[in-house]
mmCIF file as Biopython writes it, N, C-alpha, C and O atoms, coordinates in Angstrom:
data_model
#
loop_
_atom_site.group_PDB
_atom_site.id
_atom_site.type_symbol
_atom_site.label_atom_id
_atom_site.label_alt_id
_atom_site.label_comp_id
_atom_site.label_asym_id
_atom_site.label_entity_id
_atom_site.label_seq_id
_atom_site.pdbx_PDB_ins_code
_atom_site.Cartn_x
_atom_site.Cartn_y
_atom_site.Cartn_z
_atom_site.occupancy
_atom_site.B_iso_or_equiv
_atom_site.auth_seq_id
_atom_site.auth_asym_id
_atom_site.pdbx_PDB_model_num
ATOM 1   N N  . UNK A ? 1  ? -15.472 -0.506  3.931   1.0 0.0 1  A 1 
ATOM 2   C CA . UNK A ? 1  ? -15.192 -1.532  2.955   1.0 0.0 1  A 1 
ATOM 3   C C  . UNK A ? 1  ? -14.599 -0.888  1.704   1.0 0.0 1  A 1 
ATOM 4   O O  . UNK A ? 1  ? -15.276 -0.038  1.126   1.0 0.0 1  A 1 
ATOM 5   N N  . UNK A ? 2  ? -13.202 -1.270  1.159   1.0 0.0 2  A 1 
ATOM 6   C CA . UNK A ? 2  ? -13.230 -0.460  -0.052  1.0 0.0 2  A 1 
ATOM 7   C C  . UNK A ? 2  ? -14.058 -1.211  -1.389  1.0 0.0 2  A 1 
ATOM 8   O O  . UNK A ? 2  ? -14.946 -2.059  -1.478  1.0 0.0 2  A 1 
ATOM 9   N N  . UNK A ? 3  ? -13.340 -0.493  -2.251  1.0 0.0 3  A 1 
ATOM 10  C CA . UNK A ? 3  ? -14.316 -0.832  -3.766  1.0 0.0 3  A 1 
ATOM 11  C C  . UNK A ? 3  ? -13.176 -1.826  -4.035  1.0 0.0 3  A 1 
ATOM 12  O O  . UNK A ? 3  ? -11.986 -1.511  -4.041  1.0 0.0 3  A 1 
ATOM 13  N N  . UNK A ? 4  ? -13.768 -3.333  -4.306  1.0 0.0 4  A 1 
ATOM 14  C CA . UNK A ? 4  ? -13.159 -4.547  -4.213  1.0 0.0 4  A 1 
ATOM 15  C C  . UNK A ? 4  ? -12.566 -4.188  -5.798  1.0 0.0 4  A 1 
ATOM 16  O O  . UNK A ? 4  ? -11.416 -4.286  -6.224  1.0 0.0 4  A 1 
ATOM 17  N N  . UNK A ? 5  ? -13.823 -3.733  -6.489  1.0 0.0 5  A 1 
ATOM 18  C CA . UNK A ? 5  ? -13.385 -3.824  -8.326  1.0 0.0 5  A 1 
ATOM 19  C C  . UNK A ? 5  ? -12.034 -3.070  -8.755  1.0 0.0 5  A 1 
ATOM 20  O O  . UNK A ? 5  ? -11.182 -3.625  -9.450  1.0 0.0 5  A 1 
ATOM 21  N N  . UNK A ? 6  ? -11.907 -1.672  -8.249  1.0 0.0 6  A 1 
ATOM 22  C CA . UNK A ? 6  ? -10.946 -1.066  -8.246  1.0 0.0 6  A 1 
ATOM 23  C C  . UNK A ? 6  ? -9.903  -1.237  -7.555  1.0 0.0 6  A 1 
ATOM 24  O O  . UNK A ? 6  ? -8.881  -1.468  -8.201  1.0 0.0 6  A 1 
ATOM 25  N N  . UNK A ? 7  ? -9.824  -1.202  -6.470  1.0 0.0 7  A 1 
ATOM 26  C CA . UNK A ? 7  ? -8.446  -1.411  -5.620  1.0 0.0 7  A 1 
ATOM 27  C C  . UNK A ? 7  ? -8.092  -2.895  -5.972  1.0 0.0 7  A 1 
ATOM 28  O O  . UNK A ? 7  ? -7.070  -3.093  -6.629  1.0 0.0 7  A 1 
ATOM 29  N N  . UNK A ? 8  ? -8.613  -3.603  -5.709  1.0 0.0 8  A 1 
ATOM 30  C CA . UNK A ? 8  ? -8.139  -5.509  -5.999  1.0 0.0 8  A 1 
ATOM 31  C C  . UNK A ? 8  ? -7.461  -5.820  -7.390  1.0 0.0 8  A 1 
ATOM 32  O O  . UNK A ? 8  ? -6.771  -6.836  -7.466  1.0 0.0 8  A 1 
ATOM 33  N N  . UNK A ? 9  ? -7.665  -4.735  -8.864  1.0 0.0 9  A 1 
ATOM 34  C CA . UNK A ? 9  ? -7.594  -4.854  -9.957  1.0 0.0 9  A 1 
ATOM 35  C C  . UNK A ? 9  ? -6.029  -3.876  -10.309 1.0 0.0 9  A 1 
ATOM 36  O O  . UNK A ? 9  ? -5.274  -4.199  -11.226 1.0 0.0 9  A 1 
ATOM 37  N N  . UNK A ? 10 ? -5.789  -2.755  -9.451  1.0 0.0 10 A 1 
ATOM 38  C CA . UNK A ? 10 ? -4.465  -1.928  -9.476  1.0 0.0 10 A 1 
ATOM 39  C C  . UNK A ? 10 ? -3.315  -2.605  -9.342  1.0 0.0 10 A 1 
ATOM 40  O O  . UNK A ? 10 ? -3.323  -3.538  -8.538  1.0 0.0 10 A 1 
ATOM 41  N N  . UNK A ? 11 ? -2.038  -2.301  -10.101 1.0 0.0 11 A 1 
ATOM 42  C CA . UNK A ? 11 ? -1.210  -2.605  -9.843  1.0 0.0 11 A 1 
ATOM 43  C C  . UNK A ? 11 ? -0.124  -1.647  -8.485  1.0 0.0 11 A 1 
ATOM 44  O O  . UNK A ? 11 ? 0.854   -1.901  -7.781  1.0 0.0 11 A 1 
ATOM 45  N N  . UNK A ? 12 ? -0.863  -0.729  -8.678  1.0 0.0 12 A 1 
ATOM 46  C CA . UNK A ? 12 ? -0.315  0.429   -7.776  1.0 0.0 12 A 1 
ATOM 47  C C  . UNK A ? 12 ? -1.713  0.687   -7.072  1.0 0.0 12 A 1 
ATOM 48  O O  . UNK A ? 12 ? -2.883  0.533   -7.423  1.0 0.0 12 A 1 
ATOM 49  N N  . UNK A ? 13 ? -0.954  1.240   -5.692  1.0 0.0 13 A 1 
ATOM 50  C CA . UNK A ? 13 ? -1.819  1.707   -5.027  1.0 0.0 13 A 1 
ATOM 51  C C  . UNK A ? 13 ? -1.116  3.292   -4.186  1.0 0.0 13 A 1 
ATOM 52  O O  . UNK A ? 13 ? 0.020   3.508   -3.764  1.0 0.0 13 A 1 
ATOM 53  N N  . UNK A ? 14 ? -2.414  4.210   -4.201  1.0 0.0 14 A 1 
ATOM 54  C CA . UNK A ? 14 ? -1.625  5.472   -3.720  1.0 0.0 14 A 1 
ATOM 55  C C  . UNK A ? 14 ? -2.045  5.359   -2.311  1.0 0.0 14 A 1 
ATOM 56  O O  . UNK A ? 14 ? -2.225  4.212   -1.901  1.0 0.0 14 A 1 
ATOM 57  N N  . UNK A ? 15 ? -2.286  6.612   -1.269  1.0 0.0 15 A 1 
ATOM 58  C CA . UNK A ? 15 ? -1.732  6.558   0.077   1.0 0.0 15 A 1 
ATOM 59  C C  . UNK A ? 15 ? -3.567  6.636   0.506   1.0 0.0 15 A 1 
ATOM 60  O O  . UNK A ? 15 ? -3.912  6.355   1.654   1.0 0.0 15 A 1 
ATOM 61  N N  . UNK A ? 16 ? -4.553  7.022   -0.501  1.0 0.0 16 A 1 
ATOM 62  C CA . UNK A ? 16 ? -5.965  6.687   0.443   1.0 0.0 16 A 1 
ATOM 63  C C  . UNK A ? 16 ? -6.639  5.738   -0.096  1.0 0.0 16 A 1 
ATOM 64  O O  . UNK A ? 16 ? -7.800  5.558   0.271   1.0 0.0 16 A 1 
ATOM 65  N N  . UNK A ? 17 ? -6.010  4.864   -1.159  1.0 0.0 17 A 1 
ATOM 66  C CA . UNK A ? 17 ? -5.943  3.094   -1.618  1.0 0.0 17 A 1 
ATOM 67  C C  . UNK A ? 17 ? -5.493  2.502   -0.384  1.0 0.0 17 A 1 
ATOM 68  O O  . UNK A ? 17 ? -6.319  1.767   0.158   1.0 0.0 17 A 1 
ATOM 69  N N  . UNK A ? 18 ? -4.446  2.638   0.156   1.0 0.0 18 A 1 
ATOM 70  C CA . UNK A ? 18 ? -3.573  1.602   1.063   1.0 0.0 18 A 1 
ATOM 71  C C  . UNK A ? 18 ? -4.453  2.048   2.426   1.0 0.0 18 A 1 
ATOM 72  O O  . UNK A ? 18 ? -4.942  1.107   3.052   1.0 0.0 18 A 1 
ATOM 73  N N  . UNK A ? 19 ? -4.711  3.497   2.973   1.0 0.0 19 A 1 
ATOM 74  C CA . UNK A ? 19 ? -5.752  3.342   3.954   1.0 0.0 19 A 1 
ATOM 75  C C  . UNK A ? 19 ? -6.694  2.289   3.485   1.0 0.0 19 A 1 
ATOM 76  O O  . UNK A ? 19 ? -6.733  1.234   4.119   1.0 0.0 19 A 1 
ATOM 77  N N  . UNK A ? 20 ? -7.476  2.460   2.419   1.0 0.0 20 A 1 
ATOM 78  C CA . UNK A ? 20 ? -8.565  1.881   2.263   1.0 0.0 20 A 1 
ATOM 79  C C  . UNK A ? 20 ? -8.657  -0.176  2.345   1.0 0.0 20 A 1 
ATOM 80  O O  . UNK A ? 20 ? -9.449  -1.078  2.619   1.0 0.0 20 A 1 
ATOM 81  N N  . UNK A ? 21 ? -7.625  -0.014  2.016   1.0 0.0 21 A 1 
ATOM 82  C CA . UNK A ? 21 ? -6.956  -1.740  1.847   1.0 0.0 21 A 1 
ATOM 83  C C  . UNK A ? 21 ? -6.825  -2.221  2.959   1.0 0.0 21 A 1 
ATOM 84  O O  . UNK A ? 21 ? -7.370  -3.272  3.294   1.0 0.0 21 A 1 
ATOM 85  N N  . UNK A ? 22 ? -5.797  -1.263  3.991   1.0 0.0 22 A 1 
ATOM 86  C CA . UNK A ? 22 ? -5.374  -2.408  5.400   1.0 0.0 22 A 1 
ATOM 87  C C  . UNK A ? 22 ? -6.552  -1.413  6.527   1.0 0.0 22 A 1 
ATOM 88  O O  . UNK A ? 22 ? -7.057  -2.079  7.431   1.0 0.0 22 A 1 
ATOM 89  N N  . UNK A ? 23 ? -6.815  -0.409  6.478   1.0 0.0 23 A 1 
ATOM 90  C CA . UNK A ? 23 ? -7.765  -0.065  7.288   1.0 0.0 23 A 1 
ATOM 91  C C  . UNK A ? 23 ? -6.981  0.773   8.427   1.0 0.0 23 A 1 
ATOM 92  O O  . UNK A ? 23 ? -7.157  0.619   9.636   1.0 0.0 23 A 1 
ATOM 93  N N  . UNK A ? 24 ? -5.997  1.777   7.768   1.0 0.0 24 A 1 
ATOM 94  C CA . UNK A ? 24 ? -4.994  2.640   8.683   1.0 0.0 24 A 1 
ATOM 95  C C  . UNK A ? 24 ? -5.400  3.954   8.413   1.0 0.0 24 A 1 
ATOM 96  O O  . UNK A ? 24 ? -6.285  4.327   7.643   1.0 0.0 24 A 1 
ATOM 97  N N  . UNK A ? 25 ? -4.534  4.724   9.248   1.0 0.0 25 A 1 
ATOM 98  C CA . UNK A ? 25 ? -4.602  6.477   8.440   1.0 0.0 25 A 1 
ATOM 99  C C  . UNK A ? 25 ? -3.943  6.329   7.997   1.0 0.0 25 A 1 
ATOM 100 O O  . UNK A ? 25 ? -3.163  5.378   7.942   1.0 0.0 25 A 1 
ATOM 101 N N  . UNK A ? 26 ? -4.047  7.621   7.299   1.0 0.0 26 A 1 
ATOM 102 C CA . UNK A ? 26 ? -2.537  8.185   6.157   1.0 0.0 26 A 1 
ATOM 103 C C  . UNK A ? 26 ? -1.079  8.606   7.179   1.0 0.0 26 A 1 
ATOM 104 O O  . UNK A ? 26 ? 0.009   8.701   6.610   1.0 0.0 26 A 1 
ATOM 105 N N  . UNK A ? 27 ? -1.145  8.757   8.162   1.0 0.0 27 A 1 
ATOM 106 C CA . UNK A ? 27 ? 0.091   8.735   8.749   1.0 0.0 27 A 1 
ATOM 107 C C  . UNK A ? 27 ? 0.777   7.493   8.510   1.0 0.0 27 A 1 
ATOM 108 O O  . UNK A ? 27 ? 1.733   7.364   7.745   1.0 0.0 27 A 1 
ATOM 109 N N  . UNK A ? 28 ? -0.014  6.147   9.533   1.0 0.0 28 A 1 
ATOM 110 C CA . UNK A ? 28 ? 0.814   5.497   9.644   1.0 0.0 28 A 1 
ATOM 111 C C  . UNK A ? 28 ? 0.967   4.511   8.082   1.0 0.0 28 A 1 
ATOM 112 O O  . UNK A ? 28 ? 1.816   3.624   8.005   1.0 0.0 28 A 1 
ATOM 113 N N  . UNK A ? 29 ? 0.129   4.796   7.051   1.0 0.0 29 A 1 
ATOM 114 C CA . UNK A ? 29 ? 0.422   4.354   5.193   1.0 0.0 29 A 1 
ATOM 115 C C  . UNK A ? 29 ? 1.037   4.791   4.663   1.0 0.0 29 A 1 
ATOM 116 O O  . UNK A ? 29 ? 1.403   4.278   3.605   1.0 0.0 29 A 1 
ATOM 117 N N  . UNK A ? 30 ? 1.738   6.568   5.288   1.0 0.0 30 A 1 
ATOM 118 C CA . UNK A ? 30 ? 3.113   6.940   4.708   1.0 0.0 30 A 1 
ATOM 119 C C  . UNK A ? 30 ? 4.373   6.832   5.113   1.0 0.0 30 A 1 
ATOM 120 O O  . UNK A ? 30 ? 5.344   7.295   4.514   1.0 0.0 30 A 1 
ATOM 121 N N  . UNK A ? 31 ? 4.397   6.101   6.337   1.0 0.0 31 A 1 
ATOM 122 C CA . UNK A ? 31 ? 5.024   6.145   7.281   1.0 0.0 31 A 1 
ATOM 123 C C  . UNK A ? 31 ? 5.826   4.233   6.656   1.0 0.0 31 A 1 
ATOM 124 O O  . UNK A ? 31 ? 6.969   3.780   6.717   1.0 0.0 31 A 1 
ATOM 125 N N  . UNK A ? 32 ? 4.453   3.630   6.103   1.0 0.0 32 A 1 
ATOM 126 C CA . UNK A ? 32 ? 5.029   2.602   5.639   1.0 0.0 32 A 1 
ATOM 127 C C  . UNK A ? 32 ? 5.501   2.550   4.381   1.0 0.0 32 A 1 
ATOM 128 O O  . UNK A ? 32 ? 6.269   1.609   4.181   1.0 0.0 32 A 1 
ATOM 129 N N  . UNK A ? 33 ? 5.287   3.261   3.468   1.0 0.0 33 A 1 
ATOM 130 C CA . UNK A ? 33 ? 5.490   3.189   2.163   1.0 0.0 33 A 1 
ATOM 131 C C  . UNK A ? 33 ? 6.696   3.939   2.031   1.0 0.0 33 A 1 
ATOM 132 O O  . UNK A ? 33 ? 7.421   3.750   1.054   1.0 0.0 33 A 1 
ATOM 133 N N  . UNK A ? 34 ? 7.072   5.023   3.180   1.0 0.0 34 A 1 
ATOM 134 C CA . UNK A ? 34 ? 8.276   5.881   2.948   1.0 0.0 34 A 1 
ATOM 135 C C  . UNK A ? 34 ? 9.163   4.911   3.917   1.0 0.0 34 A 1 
ATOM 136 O O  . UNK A ? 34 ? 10.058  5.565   4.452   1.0 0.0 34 A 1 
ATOM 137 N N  . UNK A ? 35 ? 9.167   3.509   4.300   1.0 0.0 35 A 1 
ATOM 138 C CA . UNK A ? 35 ? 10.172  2.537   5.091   1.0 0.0 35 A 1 
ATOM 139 C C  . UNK A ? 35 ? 10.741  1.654   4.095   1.0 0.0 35 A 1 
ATOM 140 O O  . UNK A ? 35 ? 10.317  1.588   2.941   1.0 0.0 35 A 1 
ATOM 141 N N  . UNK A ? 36 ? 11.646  1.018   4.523   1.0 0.0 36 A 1 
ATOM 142 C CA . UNK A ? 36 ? 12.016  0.196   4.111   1.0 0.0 36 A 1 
ATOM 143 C C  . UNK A ? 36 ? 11.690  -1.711  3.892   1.0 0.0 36 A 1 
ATOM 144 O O  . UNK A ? 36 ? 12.409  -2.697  4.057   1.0 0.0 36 A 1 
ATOM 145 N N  . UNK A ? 37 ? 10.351  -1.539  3.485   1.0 0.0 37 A 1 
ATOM 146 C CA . UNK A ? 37 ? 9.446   -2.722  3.167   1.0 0.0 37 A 1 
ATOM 147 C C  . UNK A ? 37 ? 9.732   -3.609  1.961   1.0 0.0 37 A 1 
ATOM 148 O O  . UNK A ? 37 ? 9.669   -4.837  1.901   1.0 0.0 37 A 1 
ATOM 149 N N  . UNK A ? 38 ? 10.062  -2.721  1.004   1.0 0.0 38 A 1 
ATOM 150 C CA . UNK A ? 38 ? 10.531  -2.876  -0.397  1.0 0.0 38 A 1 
ATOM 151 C C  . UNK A ? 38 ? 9.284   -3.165  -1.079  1.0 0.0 38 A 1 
ATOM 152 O O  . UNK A ? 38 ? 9.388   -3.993  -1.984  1.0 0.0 38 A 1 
ATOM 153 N N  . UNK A ? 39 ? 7.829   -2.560  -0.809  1.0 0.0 39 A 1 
ATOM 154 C CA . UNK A ? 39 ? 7.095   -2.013  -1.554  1.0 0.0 39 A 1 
ATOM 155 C C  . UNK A ? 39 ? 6.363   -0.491  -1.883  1.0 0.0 39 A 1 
ATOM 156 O O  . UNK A ? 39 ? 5.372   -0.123  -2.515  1.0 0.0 39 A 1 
ATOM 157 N N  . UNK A ? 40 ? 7.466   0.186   -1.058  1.0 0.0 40 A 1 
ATOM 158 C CA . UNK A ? 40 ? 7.110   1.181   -1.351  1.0 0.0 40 A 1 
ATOM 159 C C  . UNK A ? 40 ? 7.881   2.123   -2.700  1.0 0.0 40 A 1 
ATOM 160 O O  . UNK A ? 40 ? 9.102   2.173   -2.854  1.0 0.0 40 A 1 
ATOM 161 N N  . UNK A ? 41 ? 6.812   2.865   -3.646  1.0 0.0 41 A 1 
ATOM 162 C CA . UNK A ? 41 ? 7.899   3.134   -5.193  1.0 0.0 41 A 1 
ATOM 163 C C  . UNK A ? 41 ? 7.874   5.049   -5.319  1.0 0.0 41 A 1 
ATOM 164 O O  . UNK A ? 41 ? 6.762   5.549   -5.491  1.0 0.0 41 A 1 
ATOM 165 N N  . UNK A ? 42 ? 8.437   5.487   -5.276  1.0 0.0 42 A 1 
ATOM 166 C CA . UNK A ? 42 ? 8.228   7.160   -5.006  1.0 0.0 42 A 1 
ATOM 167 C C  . UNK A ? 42 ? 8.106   7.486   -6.876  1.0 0.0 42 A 1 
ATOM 168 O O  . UNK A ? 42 ? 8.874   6.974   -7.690  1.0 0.0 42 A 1 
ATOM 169 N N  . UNK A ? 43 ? 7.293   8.164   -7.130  1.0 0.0 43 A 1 
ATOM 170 C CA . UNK A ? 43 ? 6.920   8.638   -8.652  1.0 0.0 43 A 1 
ATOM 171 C C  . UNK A ? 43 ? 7.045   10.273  -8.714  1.0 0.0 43 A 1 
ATOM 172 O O  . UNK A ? 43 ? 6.011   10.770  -9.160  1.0 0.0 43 A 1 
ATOM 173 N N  . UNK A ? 44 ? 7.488   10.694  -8.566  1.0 0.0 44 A 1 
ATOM 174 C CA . UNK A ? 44 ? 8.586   12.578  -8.439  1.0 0.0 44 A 1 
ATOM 175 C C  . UNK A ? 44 ? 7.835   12.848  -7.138  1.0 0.0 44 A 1 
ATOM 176 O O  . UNK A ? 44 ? 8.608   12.330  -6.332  1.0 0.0 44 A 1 
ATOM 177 N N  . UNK A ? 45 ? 7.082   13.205  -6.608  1.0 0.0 45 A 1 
ATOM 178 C CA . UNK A ? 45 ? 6.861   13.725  -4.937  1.0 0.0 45 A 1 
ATOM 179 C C  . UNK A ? 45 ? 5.941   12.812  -4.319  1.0 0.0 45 A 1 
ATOM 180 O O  . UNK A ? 45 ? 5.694   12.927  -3.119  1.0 0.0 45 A 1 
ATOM 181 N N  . UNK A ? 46 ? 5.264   11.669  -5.213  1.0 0.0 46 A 1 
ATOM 182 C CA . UNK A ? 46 ? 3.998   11.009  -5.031  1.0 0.0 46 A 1 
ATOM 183 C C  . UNK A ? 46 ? 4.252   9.590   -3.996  1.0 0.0 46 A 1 
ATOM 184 O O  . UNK A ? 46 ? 4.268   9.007   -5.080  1.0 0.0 46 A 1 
ATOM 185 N N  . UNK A ? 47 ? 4.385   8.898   -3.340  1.0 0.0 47 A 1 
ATOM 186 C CA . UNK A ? 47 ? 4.350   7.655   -2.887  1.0 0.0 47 A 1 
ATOM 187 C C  . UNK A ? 47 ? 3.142   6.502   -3.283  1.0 0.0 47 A 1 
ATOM 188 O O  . UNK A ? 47 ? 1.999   6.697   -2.868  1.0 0.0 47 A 1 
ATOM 189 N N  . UNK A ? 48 ? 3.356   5.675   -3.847  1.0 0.0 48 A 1 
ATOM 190 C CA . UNK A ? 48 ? 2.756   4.477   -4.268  1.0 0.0 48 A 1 
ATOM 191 C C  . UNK A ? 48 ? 3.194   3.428   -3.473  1.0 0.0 48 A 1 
ATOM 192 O O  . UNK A ? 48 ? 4.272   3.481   -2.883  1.0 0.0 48 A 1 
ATOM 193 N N  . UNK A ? 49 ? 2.204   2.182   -3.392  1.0 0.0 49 A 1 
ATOM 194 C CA . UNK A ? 49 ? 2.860   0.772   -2.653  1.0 0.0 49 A 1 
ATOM 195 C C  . UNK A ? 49 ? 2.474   -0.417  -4.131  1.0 0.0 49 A 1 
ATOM 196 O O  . UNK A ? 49 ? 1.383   -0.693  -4.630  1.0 0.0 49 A 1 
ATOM 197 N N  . UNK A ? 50 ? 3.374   -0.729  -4.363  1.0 0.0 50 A 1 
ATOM 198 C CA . UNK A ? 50 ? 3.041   -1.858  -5.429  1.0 0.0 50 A 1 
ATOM 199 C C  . UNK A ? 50 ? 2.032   -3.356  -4.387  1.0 0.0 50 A 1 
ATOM 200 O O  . UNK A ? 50 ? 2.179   -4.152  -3.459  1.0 0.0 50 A 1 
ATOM 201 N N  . UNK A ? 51 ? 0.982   -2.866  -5.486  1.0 0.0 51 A 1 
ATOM 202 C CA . UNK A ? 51 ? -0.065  -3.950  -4.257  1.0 0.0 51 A 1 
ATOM 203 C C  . UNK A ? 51 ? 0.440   -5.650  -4.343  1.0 0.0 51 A 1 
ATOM 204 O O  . UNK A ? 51 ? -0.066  -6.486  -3.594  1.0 0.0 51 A 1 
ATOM 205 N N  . UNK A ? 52 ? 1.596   -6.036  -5.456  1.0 0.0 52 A 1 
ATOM 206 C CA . UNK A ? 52 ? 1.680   -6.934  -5.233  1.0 0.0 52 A 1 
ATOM 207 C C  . UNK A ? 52 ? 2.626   -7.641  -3.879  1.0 0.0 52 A 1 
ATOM 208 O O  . UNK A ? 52 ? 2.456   -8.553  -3.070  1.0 0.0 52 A 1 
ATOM 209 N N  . UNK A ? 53 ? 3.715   -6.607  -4.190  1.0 0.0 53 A 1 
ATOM 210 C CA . UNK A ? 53 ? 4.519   -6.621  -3.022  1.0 0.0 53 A 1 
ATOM 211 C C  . UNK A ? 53 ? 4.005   -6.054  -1.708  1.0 0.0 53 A 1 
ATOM 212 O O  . UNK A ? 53 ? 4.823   -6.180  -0.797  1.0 0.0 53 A 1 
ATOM 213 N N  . UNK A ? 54 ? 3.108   -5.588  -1.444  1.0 0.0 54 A 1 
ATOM 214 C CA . UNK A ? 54 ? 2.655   -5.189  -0.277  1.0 0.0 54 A 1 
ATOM 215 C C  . UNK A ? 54 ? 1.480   -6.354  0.433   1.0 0.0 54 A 1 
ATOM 216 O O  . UNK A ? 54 ? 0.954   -6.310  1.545   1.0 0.0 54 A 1 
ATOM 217 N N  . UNK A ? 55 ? 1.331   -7.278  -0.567  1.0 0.0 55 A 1 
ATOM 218 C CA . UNK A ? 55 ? 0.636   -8.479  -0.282  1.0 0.0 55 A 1 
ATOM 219 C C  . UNK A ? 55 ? 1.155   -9.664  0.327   1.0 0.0 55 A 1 
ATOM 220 O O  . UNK A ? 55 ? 0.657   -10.429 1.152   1.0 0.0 55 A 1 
ATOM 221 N N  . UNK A ? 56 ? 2.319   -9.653  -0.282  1.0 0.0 56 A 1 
ATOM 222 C CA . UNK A ? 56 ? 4.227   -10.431 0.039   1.0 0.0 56 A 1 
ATOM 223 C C  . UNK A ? 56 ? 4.635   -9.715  1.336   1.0 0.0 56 A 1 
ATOM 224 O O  . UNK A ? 56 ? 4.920   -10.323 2.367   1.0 0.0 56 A 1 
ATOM 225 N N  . UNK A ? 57 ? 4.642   -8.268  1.197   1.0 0.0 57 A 1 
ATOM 226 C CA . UNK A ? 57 ? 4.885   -8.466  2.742   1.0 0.0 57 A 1 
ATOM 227 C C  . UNK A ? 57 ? 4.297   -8.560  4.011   1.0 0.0 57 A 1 
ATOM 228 O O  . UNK A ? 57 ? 5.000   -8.641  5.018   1.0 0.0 57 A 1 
ATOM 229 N N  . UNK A ? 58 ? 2.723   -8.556  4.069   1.0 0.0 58 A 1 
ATOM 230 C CA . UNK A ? 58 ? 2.037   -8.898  4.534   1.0 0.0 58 A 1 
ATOM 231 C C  . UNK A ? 58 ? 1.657   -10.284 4.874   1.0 0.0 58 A 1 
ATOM 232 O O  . UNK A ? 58 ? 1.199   -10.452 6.005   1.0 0.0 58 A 1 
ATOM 233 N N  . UNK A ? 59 ? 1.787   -11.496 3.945   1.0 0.0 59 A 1 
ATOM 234 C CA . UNK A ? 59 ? 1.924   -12.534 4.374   1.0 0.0 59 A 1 
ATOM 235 C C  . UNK A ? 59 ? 3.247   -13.221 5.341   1.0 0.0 59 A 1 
ATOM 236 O O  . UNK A ? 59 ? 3.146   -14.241 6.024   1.0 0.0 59 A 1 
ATOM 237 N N  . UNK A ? 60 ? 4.834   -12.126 5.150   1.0 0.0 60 A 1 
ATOM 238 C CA . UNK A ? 60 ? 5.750   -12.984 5.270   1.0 0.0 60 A 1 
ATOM 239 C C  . UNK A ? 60 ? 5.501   -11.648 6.832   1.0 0.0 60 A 1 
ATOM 240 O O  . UNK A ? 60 ? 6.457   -11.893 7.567   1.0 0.0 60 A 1 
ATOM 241 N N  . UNK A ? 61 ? 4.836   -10.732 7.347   1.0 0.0 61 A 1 
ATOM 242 C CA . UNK A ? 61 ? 4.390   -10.204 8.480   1.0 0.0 61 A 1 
ATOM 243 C C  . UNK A ? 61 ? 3.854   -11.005 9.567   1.0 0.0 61 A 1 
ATOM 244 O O  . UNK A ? 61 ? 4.216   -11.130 10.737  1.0 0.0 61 A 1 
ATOM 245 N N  . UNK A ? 62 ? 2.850   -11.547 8.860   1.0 0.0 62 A 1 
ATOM 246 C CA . UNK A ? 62 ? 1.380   -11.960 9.363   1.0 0.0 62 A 1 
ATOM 247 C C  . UNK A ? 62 ? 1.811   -13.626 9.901   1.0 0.0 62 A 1 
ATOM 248 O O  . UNK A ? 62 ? 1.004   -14.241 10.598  1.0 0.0 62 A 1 
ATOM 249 N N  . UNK A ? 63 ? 3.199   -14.283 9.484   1.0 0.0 63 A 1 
ATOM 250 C CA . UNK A ? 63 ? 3.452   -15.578 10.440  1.0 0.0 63 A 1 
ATOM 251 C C  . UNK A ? 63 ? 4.514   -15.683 10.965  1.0 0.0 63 A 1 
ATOM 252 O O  . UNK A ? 63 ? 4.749   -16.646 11.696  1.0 0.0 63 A 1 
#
């Protein structure tokens, strides 16, 4: 279960946030964030998923 207070409250999320969120490894959470989803945001070597857009694409996934 992650920590609802913290992760639910980020505007960014890094790569053992987004495990923790959809319930993946870090392979296949870098694998998405380094695709072409259009929520993934690179910060000099770091990968982030903007949790809002990764919520957007998850709904427009999921029907």
């Amino acid at each position: 279960m992650f920590r609802s207070n913290s992760i639910m409250d980020k505007k960014l999320l890094n790569i053992k946030e987004i495990c923790e969120y959809l319930g993946i490894g870090e392979t296949k959470a870098r694998e998405l964030v380094r695709g072409c989803n259009g929520f993934g945001i690179r910060i000099g070597n770091r990968w982030y998923a903007d949790k809002r857009k990764l919520d957007a694409w998850i709904e427009r996934e999921a029907t």
